[in-house]
C-alpha positions, 0 to 999 in steps of 0.5 A: 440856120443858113445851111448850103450843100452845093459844091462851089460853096466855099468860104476862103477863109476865117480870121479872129483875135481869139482863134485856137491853132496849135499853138494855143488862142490868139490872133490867127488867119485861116485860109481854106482850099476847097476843104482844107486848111491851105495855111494858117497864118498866127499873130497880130496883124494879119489880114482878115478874111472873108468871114471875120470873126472879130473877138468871138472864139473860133474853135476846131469843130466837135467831134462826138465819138458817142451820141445816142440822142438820135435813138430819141428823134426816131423813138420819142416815146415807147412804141412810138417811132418817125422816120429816119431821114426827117429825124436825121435832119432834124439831128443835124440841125442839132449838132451843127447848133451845138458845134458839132461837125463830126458826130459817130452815131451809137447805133446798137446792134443787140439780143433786145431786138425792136429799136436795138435790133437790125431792122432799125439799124438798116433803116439809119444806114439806109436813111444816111446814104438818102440824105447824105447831100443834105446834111451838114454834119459829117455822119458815122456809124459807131456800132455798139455790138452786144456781146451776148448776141452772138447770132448777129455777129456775121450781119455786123462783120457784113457792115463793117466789110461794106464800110458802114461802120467807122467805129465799134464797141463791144457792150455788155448790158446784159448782167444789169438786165438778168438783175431785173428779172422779177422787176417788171416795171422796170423791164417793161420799159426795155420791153417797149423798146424792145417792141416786144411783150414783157414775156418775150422780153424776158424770153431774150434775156434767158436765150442771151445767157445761154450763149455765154460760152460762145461769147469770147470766140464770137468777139475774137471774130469780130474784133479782128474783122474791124481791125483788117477793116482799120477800124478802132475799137472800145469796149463799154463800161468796163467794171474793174481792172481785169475786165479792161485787161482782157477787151485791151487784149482783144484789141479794144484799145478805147475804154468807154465809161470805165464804171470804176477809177480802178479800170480807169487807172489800168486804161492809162497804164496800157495806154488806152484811151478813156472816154467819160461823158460830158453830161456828167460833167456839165450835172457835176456827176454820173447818173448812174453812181459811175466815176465823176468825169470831173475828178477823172479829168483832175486825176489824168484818166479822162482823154474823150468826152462824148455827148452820150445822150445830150448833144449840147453837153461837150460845148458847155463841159469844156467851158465848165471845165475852163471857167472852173480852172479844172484845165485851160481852155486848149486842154479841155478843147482837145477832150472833145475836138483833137482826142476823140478824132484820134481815138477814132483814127481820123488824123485829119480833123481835131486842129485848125492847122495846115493841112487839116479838114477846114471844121471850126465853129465860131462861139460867143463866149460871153456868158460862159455857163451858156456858151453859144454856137454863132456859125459852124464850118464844115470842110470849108463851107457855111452849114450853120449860122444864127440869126444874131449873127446875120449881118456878119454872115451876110457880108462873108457870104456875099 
């Protein structure tokens, strides 16, 4: 890893025979101004520039609009916890290595409390405006709201009135948790999380079903607090065609996991955009007996697909996906790069193009069931390179 967080670091550009602009793969010259694409110049002949990346893919960076896998850094196992600003780090590192550039941390405001309550939540908020000069990724915040914890709503409008957040979701988790009451095995697990005893658990599944009739007026509220704030917003794991009607009547214009293609197909007939995951594409299915991702794709219902809990698997989806002749590789590129930027509102990054953020990564290709990730750029500068990649990287850094 080669990462420099100074100012003045700036590459002039990046050249290759297999670069994908708008207009599909192909020879291409990008010139960056400070953090922007200044020009994009296509077609054979073109000079090169100050990084060459020969016949090696360059690619607009990934844009992960929900990743949880941080939740493992900071909690590795039940009870057992490390702070926020080494574990960031070490994300980082991981998303630069999987082609990641923009990544919207799924941070859970819910009833659970413990790693999911708003101690923990402060902690990240805190940890990211420390070691925002070190990282090179670019760090948001999703905010996955509960929307059974009705107390927590005025904490969370204060984060969105501050800037905290730069996307949120409304989650619903609590009918699989009251399934589970008298399974305390299984309970238990979410107890530790919880940082709580499997009674005080259960405690908080109870007092979180009897706040059920405050529940649709508490999501109005937050709802229009994130859209005054210009935010997007999603619901979860929608599970049929009346649910997604009614978050895309609160403005939730995102179906996150829709658990049914039913939800799905009414996602599309509102034009709302639908998100799987690309774990589930690169297992060739759901964990959880959710749609297959792959056949949501093959059907026109899949528009996002997001790291979930595993941050090497949008790279290798799409390659899955483009290997398999499921999409053309420009087509799938947009499931994790173009689309999940504007279903999050950002209109500035998703496409090497004029005028666009200068976030690429560079990929070898070559073994397309192990894609890897060679350099990553992120607004113009090197955050990111691996050491078989050295002697070229040398010479752009030079």
């Amino acid at each position: 890893m080669h990462p420099d967080n100074s100012p003045s670091h700036f590459l002039s550009g990046i050249s290759g025979s297999r670069v994908l602009t708008a207009q599909g793969v192909g020879p291409a010259c990008l010139s960056f101004e400070q953090e922007r694409i200044a020009d994009a110049r296509i077609g054979a002949g073109q000079a090169h520039a100050e990084f060459d990346a020969g016949d090696l893919l360059v690619l607009p960076g990934i844009v992960d609009l929900h990743g949880d896998a941080f939740e493992r850094a900071v909690m590795p196992r039940p009870g057992v916890t490390f702070p926020y600003d080494g574990a960031l780090l070490d994300v980082d590192r991981q998303l630069l290595a999987n082609g990641i550039t923009t990544e919207f941390h799924g941070l859970t405001l819910s009833w659970e409390g413990g790693l999911r309550g708003e101690p923990y939540a402060m902690r990240m908020f805190d940890a990211l405006d420390r070691m925002q000069r070190l990282l090179g990724a670019r760090h948001y915040v999703h905010l996955r709201f509960e929307t059974h914890h009705v107390a927590g709503v005025d904490v969370a409008q204060s984060w969105i009135r501050a800037g905290k957040v730069r996307f949120l979701a409304l989650n619903d988790h609590l009918p699989s948790m009251t399934k589970r009451l008298g399974d305390d095995r299984k309970l238990l697990q979410y107890a530790e999380r919880a940082e709580c005893d499997l009674d005080t658990f259960q405690d908080r599944i109870r007092a979180a079903m009897e706040s059920a009739d405050a529940v649709a007026g508490a999501m109005r509220e937050l709802t229009d607090c994130a859209r005054e704030a210009g935010l997007e917003v999603a619901s979860h794991d929608d599970r049929d065609p009346a649910t997604r009607r009614y978050y895309h009547q609160l403005g939730c214009k995102v179906a996150e996991f829709p658990l049914t293609a039913e939800a799905a197909q009414v996602a599309r007939s509102l034009g709302d955009a639908i998100v799987f995951g690309a774990p589930n594409v690169v297992r060739g299915g759901s964990h959880t007996n959710a749609p297959d991702a792959t056949e949501m794709i093959r059907a026109g219902l899949c528009d996002v697909l997001a790291s979930d809990y595993y941050y090497p698997a949008q790279l290798t989806a799409v390659m899955k996906l483009a290997s398999r002749g499921v999409l053309p590789l420009e087509q799938a590129w947009a499931l994790v790069s173009r689309n999940p930027a504007r279903a999050a509102g950002l209109r500035d990054r998703g496409i090497l193009d004029t005028g666009m953020t200068a976030d690429a990564i560079v990929v070898d290709d070559s073994v397309p069931e192990v894609p890897r990730v060679c350099a990553a750029i992120v607004g113009g500068r090197l955050r990111y390179a691996a050491r078989h990649f050295d002697n070229r990287l040398a010479r752009a850094a030079a």
